[in-house]
Backbone bond lengths (Angstrom), bond angles and torsions (degrees), N, CA, C in turn:
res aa  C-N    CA-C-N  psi(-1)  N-CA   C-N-CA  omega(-1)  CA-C   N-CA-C  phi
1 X - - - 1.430 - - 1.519 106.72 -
2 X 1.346 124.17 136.09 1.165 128.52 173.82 1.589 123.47 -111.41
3 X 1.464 111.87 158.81 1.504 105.37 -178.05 1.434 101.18 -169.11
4 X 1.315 99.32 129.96 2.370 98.42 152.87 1.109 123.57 -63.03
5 X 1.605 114.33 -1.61 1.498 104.21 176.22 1.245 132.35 -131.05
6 X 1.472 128.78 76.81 1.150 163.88 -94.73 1.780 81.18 -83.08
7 X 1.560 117.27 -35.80 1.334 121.49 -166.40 1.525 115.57 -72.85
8 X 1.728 123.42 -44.44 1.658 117.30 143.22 1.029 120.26 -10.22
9 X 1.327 109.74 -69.93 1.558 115.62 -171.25 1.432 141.54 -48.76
10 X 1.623 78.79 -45.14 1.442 106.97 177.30 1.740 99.27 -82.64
11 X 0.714 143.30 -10.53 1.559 138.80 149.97 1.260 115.58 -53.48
12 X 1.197 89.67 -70.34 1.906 102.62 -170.98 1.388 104.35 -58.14
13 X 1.426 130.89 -38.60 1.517 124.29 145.22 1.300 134.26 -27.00
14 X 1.599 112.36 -80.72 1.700 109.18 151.87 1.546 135.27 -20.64
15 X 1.299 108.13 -44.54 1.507 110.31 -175.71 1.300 100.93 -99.00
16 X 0.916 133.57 34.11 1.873 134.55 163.78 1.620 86.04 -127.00
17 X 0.832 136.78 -39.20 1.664 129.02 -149.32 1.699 74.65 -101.32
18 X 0.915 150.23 -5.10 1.124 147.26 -175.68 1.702 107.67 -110.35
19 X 0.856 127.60 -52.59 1.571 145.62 160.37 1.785 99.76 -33.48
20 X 1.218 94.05 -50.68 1.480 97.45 -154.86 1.383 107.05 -83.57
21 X 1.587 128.38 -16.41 0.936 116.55 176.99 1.882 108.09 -111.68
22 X 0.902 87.21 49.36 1.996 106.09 -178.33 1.738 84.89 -136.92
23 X 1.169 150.29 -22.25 1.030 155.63 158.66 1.590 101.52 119.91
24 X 0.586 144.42 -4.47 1.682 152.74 175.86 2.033 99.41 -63.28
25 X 1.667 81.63 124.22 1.481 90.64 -164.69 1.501 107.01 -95.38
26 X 1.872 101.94 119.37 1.483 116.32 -153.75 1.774 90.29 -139.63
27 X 1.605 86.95 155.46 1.523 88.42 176.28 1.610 129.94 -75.26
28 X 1.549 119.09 133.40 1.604 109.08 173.52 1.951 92.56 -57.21
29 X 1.545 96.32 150.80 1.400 103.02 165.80 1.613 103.36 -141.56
30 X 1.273 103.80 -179.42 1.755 120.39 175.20 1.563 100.36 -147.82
31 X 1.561 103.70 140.15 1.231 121.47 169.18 1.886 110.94 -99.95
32 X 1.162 96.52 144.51 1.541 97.05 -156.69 1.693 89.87 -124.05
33 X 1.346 144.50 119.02 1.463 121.71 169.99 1.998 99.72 -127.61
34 X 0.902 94.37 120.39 1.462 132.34 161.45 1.306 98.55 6.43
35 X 1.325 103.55 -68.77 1.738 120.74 -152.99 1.519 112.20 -72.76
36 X 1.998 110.03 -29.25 1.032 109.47 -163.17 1.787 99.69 -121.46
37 X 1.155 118.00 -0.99 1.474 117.62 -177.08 1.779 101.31 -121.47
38 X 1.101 119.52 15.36 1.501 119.78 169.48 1.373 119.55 -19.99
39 X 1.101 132.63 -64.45 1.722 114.80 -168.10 1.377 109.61 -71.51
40 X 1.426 131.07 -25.06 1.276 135.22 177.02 1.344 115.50 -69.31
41 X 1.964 117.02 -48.86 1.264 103.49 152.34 1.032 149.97 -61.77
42 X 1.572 116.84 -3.96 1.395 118.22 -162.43 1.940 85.07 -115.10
43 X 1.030 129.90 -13.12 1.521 117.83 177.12 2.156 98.92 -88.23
44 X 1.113 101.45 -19.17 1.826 108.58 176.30 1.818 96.69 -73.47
45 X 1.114 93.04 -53.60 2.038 96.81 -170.82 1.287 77.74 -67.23
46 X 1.406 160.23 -102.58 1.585 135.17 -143.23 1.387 121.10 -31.23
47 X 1.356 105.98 -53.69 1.812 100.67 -160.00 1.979 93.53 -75.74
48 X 1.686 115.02 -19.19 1.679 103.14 166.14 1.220 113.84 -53.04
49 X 1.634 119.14 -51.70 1.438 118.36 -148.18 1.810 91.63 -78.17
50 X 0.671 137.24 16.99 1.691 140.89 171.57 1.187 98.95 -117.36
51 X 1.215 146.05 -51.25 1.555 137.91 -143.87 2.048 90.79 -109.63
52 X 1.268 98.59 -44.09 2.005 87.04 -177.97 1.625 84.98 -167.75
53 X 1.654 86.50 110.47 1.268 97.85 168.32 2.041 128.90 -75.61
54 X 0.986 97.38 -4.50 1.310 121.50 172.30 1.464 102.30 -63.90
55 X 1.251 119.61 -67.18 1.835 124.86 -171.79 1.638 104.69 -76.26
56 X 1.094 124.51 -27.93 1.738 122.74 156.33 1.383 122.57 -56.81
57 X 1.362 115.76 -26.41 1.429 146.40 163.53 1.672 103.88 -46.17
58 X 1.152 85.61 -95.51 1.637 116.08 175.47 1.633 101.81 -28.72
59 X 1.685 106.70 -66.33 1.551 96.32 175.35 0.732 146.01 -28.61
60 X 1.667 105.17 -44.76 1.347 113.97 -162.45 2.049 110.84 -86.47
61 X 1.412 90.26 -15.30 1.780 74.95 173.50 1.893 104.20 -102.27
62 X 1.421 131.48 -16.18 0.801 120.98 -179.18 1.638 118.49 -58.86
63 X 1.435 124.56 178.86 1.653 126.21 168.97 1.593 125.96 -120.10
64 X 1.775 94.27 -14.25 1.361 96.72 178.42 1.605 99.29 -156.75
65 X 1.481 115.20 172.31 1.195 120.84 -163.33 1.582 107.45 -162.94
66 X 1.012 101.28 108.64 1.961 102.08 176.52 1.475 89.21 -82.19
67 X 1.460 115.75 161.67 1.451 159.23 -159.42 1.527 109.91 -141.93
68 X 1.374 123.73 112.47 0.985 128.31 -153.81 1.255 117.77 -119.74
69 X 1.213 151.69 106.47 1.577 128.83 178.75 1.441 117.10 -69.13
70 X 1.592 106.30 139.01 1.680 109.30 -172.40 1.910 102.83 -78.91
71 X 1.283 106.74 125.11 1.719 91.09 -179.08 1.580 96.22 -139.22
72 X 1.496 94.01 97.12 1.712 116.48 -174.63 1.491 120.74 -36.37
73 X 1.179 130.63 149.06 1.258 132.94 174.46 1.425 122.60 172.84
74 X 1.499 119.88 -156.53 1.923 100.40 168.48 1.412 108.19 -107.60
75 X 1.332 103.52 163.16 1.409 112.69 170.34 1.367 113.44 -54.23
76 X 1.063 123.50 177.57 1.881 130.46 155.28 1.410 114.04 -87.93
77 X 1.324 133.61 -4.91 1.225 119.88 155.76 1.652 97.61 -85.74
78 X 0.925 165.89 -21.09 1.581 153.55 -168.77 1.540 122.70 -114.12
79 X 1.619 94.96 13.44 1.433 104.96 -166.91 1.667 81.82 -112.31
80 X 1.877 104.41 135.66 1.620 91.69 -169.35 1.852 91.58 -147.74
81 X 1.398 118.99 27.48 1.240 101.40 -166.93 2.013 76.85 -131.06
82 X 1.618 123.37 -17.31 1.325 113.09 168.16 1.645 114.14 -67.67
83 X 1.086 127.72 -12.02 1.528 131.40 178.01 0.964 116.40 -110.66
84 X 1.518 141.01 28.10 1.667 144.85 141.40 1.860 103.15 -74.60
85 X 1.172 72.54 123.70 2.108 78.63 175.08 1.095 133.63 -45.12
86 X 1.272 101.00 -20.48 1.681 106.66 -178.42 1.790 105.86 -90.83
87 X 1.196 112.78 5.11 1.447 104.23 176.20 1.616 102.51 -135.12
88 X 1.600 111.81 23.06 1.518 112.65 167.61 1.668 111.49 -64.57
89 X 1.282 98.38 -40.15 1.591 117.62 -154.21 1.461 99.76 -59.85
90 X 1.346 117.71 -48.07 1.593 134.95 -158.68 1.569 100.57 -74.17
91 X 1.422 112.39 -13.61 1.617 105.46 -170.70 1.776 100.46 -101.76
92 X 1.357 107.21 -6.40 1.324 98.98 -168.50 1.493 131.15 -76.76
């Protein structure tokens, strides 16, 4: 995920690292910012501009970038047994 505002990020960080330790299963992430993680971003913008030059694109004007862990499952359109009423309550 990308952003100019290093502070988004760092939100949306908090409330997963926060999620996760309430037990609510959330992704580990890393905040990556431009200015201060340079060789790491600039060896990530290489292997983009080969693999999708589109997100090497993007890199290069963005300043920061959360890192997300992928943690498989269904979408919310295909998920159809969380929206029977009797199991609203339990998610709340």
């Amino acid at each position: 995920k990308f952003c100019n505002s290093r502070h988004m990020l760092q939100s949306e960080q908090m409330a997963a690292e926060l999620a996760w330790h309430m037990g609510v299963n959330a992704p580990v992430s890393r905040l990556l910012l431009k200015i201060h993680d340079g060789e790491e971003w600039q060896e990530l913008e290489a292997v983009a501009a080969q693999l999708c030059p589109e997100l090497a694109e993007i890199m290069g004007r963005k300043k920061s970038m959360l890192l997300l862990q992928y943690i498989p499952g269904s979408d919310l359109q295909s998920e159809k047994s969380a929206w029977i009423s009797e199991n609203l309550g339990a998610s709340a």
